[in-house]
N, C-alpha and C positions, 0 to 999 in steps of 0.2 A: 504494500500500500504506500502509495505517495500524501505527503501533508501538505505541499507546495502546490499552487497554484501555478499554471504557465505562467501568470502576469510574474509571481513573485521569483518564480524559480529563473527565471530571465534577467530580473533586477536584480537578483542575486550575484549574478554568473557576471554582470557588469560592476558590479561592486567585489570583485574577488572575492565573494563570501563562498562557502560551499554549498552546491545546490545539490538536489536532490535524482537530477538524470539530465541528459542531453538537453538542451534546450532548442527547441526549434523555433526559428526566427517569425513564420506566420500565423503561430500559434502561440508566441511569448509577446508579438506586440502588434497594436491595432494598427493600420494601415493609414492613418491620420498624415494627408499630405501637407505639400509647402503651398497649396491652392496655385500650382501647377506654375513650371518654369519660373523658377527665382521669386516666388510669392507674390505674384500681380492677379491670379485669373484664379475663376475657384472649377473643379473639376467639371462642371457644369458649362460653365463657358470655354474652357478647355474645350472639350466633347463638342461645339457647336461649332467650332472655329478647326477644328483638328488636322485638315485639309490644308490651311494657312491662315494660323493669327498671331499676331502680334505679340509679344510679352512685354512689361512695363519698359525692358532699357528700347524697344523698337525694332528688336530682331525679331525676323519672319521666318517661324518654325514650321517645317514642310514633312510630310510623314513619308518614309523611304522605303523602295522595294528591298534596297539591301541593307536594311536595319528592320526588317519584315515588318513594317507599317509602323516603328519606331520614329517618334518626333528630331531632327536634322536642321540645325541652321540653314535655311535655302542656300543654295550653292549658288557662286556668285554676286552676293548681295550682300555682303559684311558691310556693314556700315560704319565703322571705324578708321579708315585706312593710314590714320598717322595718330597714334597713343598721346604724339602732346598737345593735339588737338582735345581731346575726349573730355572738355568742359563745355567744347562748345559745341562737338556732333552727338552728342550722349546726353541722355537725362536720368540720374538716377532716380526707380521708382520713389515714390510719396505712398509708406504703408498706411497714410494717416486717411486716405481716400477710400480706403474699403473699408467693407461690411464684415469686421472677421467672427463677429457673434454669428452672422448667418454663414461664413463659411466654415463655421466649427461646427453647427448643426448638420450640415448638409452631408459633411464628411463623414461624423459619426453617426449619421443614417445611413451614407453609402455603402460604408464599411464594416457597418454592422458591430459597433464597438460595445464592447461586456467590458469598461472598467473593474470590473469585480475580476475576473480571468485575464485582462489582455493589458500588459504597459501599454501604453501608447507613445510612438514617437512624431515627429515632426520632420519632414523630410526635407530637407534644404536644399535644393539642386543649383549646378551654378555656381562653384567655389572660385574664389579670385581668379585660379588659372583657366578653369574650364570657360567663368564667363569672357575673359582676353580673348582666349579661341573663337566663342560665339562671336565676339561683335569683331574679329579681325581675321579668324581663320587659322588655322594653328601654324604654318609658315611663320605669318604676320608676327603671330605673338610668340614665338621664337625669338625671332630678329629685334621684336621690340625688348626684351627682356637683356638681351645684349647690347642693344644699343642705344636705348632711352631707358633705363635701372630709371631715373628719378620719376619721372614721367609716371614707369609702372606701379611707384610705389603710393605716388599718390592717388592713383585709382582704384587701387589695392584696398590702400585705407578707406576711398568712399563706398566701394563694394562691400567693403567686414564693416562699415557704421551700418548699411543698411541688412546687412545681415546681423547685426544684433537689435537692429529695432524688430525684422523678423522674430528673432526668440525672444521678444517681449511678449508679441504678438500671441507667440506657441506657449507662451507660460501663462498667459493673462485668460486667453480663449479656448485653448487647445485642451490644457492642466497636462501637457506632454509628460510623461517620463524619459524621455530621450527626444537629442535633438542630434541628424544625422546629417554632417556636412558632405557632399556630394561635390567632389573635387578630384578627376583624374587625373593624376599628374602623371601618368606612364603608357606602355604599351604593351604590347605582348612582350618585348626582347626587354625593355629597361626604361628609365625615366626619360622624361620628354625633355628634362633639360641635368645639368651636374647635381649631382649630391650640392653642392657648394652653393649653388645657384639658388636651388630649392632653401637650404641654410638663410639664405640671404634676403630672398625676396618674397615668398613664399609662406617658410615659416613661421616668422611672425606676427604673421595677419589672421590666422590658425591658431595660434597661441591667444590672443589677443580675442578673437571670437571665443573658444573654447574656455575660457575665462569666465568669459560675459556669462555664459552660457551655465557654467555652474552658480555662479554666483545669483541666478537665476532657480535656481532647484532642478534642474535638470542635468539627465547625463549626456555631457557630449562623446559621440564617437565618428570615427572620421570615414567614409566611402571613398574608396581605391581601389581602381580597376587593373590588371594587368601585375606585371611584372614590380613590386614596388619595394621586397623588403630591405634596399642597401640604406634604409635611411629609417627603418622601423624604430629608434630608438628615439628619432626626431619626434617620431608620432605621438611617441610615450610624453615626449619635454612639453610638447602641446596642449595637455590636459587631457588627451582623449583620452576614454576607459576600453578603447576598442574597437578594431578594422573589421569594416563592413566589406562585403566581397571579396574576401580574400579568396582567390583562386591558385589552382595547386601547381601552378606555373611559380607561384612562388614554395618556396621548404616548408611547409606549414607543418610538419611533425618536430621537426628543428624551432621553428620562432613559441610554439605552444610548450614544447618543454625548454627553454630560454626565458620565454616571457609570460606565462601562461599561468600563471599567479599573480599579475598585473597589467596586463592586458589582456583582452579580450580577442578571438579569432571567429569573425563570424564570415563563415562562408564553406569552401570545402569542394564544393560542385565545378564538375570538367566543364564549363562552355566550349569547350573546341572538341569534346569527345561527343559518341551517337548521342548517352542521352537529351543533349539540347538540339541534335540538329532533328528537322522535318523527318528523315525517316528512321529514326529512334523507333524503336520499339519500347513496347512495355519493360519489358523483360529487362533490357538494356537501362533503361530509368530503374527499377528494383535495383540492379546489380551495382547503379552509382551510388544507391544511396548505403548498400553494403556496403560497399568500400568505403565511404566517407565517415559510416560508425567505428568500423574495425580499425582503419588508420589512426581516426584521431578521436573517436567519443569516449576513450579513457583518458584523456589526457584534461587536465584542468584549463578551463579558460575557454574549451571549447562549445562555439555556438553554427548549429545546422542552419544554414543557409541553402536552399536548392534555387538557381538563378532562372527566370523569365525562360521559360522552353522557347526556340527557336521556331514557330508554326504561326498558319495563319489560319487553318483549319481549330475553332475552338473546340469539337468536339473531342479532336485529338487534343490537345493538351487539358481539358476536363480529365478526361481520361488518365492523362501519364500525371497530373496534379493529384489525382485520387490515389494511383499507387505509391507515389512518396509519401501521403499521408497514413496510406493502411502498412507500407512496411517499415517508414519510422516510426510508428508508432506500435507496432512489433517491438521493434528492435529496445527502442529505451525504455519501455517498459516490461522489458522481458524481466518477469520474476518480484517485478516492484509487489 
């Protein structure tokens, strides 16, 4: 018999306490978003625009065949093209213009949130680096990172103000238990800019929100996609309690027994093996998530993440969602 709640046994696992089984990420926290793209638009108007709308800084998000009907800065159209301009072709959102009582309704109607059972986090998309990409294109904001540092840093800092009036927002409306910065700074093979660079420019704007953010009641952890951990312990200096998406392109049986008593590893799931691509099979999804218990669900610090199936077809991933939940739920409760 288990006495832990998913909500609690989740905020457990982020507070290094010892929980009582695996924790699985869509059953330990309610799905409570950022009211879509950098916190301007609430799911609702999201969904009605999805095709092509606009988000608060004026980037035109366009849904891609090969990000399988996934939202893509329109190709073409960055609207930034020189960073020490970006006071005068950029407007950073005003959170003070929406409705977030009704976009906190809305969400936890859509999502169907049980505060009794489920943390709720707050999802943040759009971290300094990711948003540079959006409004210049990831070239652009390469070069700008090299060659106007000053430039970046002061845009850096009006992107992490308005991302900590966001987790005002997520404390005041939301009552988030976690607020999840969505920043990828890598790729498959390694980071998109130096260890050094990251140290420099990066960092401290991460630091500085994750800050805010507890001092706020809430737990910050930080989303990283790809190749990321030569700088895992930066992550740690930041205040995060914990890497969202970690994928096994990074050593994740190595950073869990390293840091796995104070940080957090949530993730585990192959995106580039069958189970995420379209013709995955059932079978092949069971066998990912075997392996993702057996590797790492004895190891402390470990949180199950299975990532967005790769399909367009929803009855297929209905499906292969249904058997992640009946053989984790096997698997970590075997014997409880």
């Amino acid at each position: 018999m288990t006495s832990l709640s998913p909500r609690e046994n989740y905020l457990r696992t982020l507070r290094h306490e010892k929980n009582e089984y695996v924790p699985f990420l869509s059953w330990g926290m309610g799905s409570a978003a950022d009211a879509a793209i950098a916190g301007v638009l609430s799911p609702t108007d999201s969904g009605q625009e999805f095709t092509g709308f606009r988000d608060g800084y004026g980037v035109r998000w366009v849904a891609s065949d090969t990000a399988v009907g996934g939202k893509i800065p329109a190709p073409g159209e960055f609207i930034l093209k020189d960073v020490t301009r970006w006071k005068k072709d950029i407007a950073i959102p005003d959170v003070e213009k929406y409705d977030w009582q009704k976009f906190a309704e809305q969400e936890y109607a859509i999502f169907n949130i049980d505060r009794d059972k489920q943390a709720v986090a707050f999802l943040a998309n759009a971290g300094v680096w990711e948003r540079l990409a959006d409004l210049m294109g990831f070239e652009e904001a390469m070069v700008a990172l090299l060659e106007e540092p000053e430039a970046c840093n002061e845009l850096f800092t009006a992107i992490t103000d308005h991302k900590i009036r966001l987790a005002e927002k997520a404390a005041k409306y939301y009552h988030a238990d976690v607020f999840i910065n969505f920043d990828d700074i890598a790729t498959e093979r390694n980071l998109f800019m130096s260890p050094e660079t990251f140290r420099t420019m990066i960092k401290p704007h991460w630091k500085r929100l994750h800050n805010a953010v507890k001092n706020l009641g809430m737990i910050p952890v930080q989303h990283i996609c790809g190749y990321a951990e030569p700088c895992i312990e930066d992550y740690i200096e930041t205040g995060a309690e914990g890497w969202n998406s970690t994928q096994p392109r990074n050593d994740i049986v190595k950073l869990l027994d390293k840091y796995g008593d104070k940080f957090a590893i949530e993730g585990g799931w192959n995106t580039n093996a069958k189970p995420s691509l379209p013709d995955g099979t059932i079978e092949d999804v069971k066998a990912e998530v075997e392996r993702c218990f057996r590797e790492y669900g004895g190891k402390k610090g470990y949180i199950f993440l299975p990532l967005i199936l790769a399909s367009t077809d929803m009855k297929d991933i209905d499906a292969k969602n249904a058997a992640i939940i009946e053989t984790a739920n096997k698997i970590r409760f075997a014997g409880k």
